[in-house]
N, C-alpha and C positions, 0 to 999 in steps of 0.2 A: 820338448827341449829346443826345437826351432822356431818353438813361439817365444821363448822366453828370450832367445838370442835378438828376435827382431824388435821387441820390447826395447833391449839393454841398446842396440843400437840407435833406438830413434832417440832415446833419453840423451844416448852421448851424443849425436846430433844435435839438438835442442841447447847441453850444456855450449856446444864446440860455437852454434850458432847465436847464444848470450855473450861469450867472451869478445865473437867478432866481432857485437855490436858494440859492446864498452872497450874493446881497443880504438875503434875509428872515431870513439866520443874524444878519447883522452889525446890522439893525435893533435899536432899543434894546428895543423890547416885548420881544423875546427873549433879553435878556441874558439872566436868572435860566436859564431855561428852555434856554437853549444851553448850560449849564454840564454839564445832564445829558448823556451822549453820545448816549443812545438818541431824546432827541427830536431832535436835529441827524441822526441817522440817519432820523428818519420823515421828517423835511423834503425830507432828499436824493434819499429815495424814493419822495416824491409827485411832485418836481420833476419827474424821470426817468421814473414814468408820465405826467406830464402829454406831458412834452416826448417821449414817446414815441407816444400817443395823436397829437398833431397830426401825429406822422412818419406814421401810419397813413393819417390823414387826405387826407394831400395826396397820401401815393403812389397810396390809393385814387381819387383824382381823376384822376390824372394818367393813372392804366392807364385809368381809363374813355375819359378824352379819345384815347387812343393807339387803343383799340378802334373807338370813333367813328370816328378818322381810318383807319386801313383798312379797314371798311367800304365807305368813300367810294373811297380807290385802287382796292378791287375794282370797285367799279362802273363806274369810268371806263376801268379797263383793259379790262373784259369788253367794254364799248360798244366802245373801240379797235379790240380781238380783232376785234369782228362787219364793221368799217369794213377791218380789212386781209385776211379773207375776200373782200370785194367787190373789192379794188385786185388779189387773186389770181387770181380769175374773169374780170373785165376784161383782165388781163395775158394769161391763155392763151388769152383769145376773140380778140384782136390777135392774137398772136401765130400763131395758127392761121388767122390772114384770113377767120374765121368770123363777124365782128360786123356788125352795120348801123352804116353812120356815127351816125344818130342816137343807137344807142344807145350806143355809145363814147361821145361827146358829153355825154351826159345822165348815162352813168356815172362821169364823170371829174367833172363839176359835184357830182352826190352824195357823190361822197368829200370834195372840197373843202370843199360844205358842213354835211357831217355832223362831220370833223371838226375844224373850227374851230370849231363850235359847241359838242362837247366840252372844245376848250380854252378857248375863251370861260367855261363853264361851271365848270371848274376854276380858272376867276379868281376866281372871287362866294366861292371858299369858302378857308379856311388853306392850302390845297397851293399850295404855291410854283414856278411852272415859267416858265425861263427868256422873256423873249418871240419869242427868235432859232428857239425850235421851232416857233412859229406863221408866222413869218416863211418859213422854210426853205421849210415846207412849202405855201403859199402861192406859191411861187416852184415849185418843184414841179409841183403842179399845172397852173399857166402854162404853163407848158414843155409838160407833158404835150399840153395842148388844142393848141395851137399844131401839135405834132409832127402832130396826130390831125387836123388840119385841113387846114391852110396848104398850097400847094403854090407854088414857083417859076412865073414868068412866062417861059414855054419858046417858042423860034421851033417853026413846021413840021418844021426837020428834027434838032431834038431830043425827037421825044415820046416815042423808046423811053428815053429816060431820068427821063419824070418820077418822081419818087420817091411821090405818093403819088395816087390816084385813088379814086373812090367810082363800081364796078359793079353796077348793079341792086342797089344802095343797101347793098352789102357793099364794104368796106374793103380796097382792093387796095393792097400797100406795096414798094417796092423792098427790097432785102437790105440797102444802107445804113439806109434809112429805121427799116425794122424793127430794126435793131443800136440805131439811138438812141433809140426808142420803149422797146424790154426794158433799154437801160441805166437811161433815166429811171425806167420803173417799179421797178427794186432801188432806185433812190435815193430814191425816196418809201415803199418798205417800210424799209428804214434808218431812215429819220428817223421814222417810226414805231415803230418798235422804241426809238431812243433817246428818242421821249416817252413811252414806256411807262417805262422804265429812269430817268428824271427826275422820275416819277408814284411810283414805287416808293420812290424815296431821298428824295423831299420829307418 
């Protein structure tokens, strides 16, 4: 889309810079002097460097601003990168009934807050990303702590079914339990992935 912009401008430069050269022709100081062909040829070709020189000008801007602005995509993807490493690690420590509840707890708050602070941060600057990926994922995460937490209010003679327990302070989960904990986590690498892909097309 910003190539096509810088196209449409050097065009309308080029038109803006033919009108100046046939305005200074039709001036009257130049009557005499336009009769020669050769000076209405030097005019046409200072026109045409001038209006060539400012096409120079603004493409040169434009690539610089373009350079600027991926620099910045890299930086915000690579932080992402490092944010869905942790949501990877987190994911196989659950899913392996290896984690302490705290630290599940405390690892699912770090993603949340690392990155919305990425997206927050991606606001202050031109990159443009929708707010429904802050949202999502936001929602997301809820879910996540919730799953990692919560447990039903069981009688006595349902406790072989609670679904989720904290033994000597490791994270024990029923087979349901665990199905909807590893669904939630693909849906928050997802939506990770599509704000990566949103970061890239801005």
């Amino acid at each position: 889309m910003k190539i096509a912009w810088s196209i449409i401008s050097i065009i309308f430069l080029l038109i803006i810079g033919i009108l100046i050269g046939k305005t200074i022709q039709c001036w009257p100081i130049f009557t005499l002097k336009t009769e020669i062909d050769t000076v209405g040829a030097a005019i046409s070709l200072l026109s045409l460097a001038v209006t060539l020189g400012v096409a120079y000008w603004v493409a040169t801007i434009l690539e610089s601003t373009k350079e600027a602005n991926r620099v910045e995509k890299d930086l915000f993807i690579k932080r992402i990168d490092d944010i869905y490493l942790l949501i990877e690690d987190t994911s196989s420590q659950v899913a392996l009934q290896q984690i302490e509840h705290s630290l599940a707890v405390s690892s699912i708050k770090r993603i949340s807050v690392n990155i919305l602070s990425v997206i927050d941060t991606i606001a202050t600057t031109g990159i443009k990303v929708d707010d429904t990926h802050r949202t999502n994922i936001v929602l997301s995460t809820r879910s996540l702590n919730t799953l990692l937490t919560s447990t039903p209010r069981l009688t006595q003679q349902h406790l072989d079914d609670i679904p989720l327990e904290v033994r000597e302070g490791i994270i024990l989960m029923s087979t349901d339990r665990r199905l909807q904990i590893d669904s939630e986590f693909d849906k928050l690498k997802r939506l990770i992935f599509t704000l990566e892909l949103a970061i890239n097309k801005a």
